[in-house]
N, C-alpha and C positions, 0 to 999 in steps of 0.2 A: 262319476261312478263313486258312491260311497265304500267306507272301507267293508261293510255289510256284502256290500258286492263284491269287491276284490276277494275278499273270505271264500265264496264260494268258486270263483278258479281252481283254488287246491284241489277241491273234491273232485274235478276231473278227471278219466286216466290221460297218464300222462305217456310215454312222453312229452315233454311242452318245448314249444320252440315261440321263441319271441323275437318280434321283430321291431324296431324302433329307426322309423327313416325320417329324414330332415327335409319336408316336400315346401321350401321357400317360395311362393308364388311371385314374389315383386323382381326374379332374375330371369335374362333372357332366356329362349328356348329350356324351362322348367319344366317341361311337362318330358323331353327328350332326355336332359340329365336326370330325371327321377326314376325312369325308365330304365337307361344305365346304372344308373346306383342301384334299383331292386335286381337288374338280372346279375350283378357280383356278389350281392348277398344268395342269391336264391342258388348261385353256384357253389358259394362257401355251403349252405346247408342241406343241400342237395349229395355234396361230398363229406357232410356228417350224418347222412342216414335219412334223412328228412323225407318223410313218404310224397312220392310223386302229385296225390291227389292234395294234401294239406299245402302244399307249396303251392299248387294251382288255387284254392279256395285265396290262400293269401295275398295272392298277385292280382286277385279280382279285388281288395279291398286296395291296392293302392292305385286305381286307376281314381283321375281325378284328385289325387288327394290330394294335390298343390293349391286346389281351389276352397279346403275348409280347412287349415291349418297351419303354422310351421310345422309341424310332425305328425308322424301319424305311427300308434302303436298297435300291435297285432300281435295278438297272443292263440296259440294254437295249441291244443290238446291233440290225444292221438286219431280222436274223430274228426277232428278239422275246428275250422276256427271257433273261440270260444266266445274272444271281445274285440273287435276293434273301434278305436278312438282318433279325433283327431284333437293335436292341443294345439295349446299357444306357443309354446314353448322348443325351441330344438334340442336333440341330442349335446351333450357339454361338448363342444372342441369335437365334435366326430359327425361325416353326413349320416353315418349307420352304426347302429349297434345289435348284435341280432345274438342268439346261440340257441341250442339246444339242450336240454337237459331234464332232470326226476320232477322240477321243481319251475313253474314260469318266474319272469322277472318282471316283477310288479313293481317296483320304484317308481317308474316314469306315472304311474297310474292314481300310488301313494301321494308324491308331487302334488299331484292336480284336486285328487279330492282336497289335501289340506289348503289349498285356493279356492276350494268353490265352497263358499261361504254363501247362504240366503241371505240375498239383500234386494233395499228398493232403491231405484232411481227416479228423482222427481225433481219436475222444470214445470215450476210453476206462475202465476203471474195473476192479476186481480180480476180475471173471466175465470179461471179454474189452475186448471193441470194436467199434466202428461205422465204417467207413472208406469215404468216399467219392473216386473216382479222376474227378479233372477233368482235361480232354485238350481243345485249342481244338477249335473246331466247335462247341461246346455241347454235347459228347459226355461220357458223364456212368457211370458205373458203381459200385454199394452192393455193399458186403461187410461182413457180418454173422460176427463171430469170437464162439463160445462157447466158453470155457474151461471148468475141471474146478469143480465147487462142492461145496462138503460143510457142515458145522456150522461147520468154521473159521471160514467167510466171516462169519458173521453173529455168536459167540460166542466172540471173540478174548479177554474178560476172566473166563474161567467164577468165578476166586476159587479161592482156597485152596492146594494142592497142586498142584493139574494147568492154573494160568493159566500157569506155562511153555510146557510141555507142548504145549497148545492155540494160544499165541502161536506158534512155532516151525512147526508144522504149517499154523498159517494165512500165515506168510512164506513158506514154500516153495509153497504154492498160488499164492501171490499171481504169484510170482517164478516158475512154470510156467505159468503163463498168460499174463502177460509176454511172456515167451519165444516165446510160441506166435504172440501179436500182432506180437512182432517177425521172425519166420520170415515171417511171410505179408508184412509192411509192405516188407521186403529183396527179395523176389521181385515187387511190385509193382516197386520203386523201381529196379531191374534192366529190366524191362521199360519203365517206362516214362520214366525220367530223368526225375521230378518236381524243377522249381526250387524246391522248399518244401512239408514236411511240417509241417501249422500241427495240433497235439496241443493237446487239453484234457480234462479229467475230472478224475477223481480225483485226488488231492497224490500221495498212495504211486504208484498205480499208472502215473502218467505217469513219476516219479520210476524208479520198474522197468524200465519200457520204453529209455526213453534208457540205461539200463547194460546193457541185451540185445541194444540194433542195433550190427551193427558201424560202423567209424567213417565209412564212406559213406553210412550212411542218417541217422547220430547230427546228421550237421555240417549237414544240412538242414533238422534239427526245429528248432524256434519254439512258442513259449506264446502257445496262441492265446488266456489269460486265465483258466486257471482252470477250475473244475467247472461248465462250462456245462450246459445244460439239454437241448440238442440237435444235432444235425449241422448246423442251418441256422443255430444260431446261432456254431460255430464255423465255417461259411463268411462270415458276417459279417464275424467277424472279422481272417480270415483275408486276407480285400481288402485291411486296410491292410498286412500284411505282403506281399503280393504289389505293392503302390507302393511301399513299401520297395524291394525286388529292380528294381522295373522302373529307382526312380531309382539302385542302385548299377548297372546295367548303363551307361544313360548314362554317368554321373560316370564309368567307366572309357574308355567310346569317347572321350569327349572331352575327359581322359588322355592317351588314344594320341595323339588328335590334336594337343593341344598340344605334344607331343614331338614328333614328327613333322613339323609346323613349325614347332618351334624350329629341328630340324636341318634345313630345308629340303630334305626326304626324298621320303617317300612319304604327301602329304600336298597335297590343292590346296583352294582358297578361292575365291571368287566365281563370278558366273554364266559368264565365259567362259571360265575353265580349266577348272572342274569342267566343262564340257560336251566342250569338247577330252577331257578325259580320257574322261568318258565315249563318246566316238565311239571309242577306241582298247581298250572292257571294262577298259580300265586300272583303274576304282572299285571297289573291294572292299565299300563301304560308304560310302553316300550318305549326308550328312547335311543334312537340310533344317528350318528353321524354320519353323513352324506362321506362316502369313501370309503369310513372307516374298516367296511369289512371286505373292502377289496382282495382276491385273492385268501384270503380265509372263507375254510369250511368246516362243516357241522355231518354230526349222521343222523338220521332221520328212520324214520317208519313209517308203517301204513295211516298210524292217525296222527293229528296234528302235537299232540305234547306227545310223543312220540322222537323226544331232542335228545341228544348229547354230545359232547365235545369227542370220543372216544367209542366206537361200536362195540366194545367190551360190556361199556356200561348201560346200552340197550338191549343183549343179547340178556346180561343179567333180571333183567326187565320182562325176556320174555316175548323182544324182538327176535324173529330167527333169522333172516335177512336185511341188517341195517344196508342203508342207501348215503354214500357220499352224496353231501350238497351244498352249494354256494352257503355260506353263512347267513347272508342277508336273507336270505331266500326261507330259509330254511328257522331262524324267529322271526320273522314279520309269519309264516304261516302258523306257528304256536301260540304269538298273541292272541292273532287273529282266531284263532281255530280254538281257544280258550275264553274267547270273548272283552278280550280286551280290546287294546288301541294303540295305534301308533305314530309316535312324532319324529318329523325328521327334522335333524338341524342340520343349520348351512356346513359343508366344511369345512370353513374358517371357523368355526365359533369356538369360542375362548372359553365359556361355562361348559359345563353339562359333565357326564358319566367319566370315567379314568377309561383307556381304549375305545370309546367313541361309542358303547352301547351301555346299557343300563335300564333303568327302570323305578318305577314306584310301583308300590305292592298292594294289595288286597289286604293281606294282611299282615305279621310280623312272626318271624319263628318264634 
């Protein structure tokens, strides 16, 4: 789910009630404890108001979920459910997290889009290639390349007179095959702007490939490890090169930001400027710490910059009903709903904003 789609959550009425269960497949009788763990959630919510029909649509999405996930999230509006997901990932330290409230809780959601990075997986070898195209959504597409094969392939040292000969014949096979793998890899990588091409297979033929793609598909490739066995096991591998990427993407926003207030720019920090900015679209990119807005909140309105620390100062505004809301909750939908973006850091991290949110700007007062 990109954050495009998260954006429009908000626009639902809400009330929103979110549910977030830890459906572990690999533990005995799972499918019984998962069972158990949704009907204590659906009693906690049930005894917060939670309409009898949206609890029933929800308990229809966790049947099975142990089978496509460790978790699964479910977000409901007052019509019934909006989104449900299943991820990689479980709840932190908790089997369930759920509540009810003005505003849904899109973190776990946030999470995932900032992992689902387009990338390609390729195992390849001197007949062709196997390439699979990952795209967020969990959208997923195999292509299967056969190259040219003759005797070369398998009788590179006949002996005698003609091992020239026959060596020579089977490099250019090799090196037109190659080629063929990289024609199709460049026309992927065209369409779909993969942040990382993770290649493994054969020594030679990987080694052929990178001298065939030109240098916008080359500068992407990565060693996913070698003559692997299979496409699942270079998607394996391939996850830690994609934390790679996710942590250079960080390291450079909060780059920007450290330059940006050095120069006391385009650049705010703590809960009340960054919300100022945020009521102005002024945030190009939100940056918030995983925690940080625990137990802190915000007041809110019918539209999205529609923010402030204090309902005074939205009534001034011309709010005539501000709405208590989670903090978090309440600037990821102003980013959001302003056209911005947002990054979450781990949190432990040692850089980034002073109280754990902040921003870079569009522009500068």
């Amino acid at each position: 789910m990109s954050q495009t789609d998260i954006a429009r959550l908000f626009e639902a009425d809400g009330p929103f009630t979110t549910v977030w269960l830890a459906t572990p497949g690999s533990i005995e009788n799972t499918a019984q404890q998962l069972e158990t763990r949704w009907r204590n959630v659906r009693r906690e919510l049930a005894g917060a108001g939670v309409a009898d029909d949206v609890l029933d649509e929800i308990e229809g999405r966790t049947v099975d979920a142990h089978t496509r996930g460790a978790s699964l999230v479910v977000i409901a509006g007052a019509q019934g459910v909006l989104h449900s997901e299943s991820l990689p990932a479980a709840p932190p330290g908790e089997d369930a997290v759920a509540g009810t409230g003005p505003l849904p809780d899109v973190l776990p959601l946030l999470r995932q889009a900032q992992r689902s990075l387009p990338h390609l997986l390729v195992l390849t070898d001197r007949t062709g290639a196997e390439i699979l195209v990952r795209l967020p959504g969990g959208r997923e597409r195999t292509i299967e390349i056969e190259g040219g094969t003759g005797p070369e392939l398998s009788r590179t040292s006949p002996g005698g007179w003609s091992q020239l000969r026959f060596q020579h014949r089977a490099e250019n096979l090799w090196a037109a095959n190659a080629g063929e793998v990289a024609e199709r890899l460049t026309r992927l990588t065209d369409a779909v702007s993969p942040r990382l091409i993770a290649v493994a297979g054969d020594v030679r033929a990987t080694q052929l490939l990178a001298e065939a793609a030109p240098e916008r598909v080359s500068r992407l490739i990565r060693d996913a490890g070698g003559d692997l066995a299979s496409i699942d096991e270079v998607a394996e591998q391939a996850a830690k090169l994609l934390d790679e990427v996710i942590e250079a993407d960080t390291a450079e926003l909060l780059a920007r930001f450290e330059q940006e207030r050095g120069q006391d720019d385009q650049a705010v920090e703590g809960a009340g400027a960054t919300v100022g900015a945020l009521a102005k679209a002024q945030v190009q990119t939100l940056l918030l710490r995983e925690g940080a807005a625990a137990g802190r909140t915000a007041w809110i309105g019918p539209e999205p910059l529609h923010i402030a620390l204090e309902p005074g100062a939205l009534r001034a505004a011309g709010v005539a009903d501000p709405v208590e809301a989670p903090f978090a909750g309440a600037v990821v939908r102003a980013v959001l709903g302003g056209g911005g973006e947002v990054r979450l850091l781990d949190a432990d991290a040692s850089e980034g904003p002073a109280g754990g949110v902040g921003g870079l700007l569009r522009w500068s007062d």
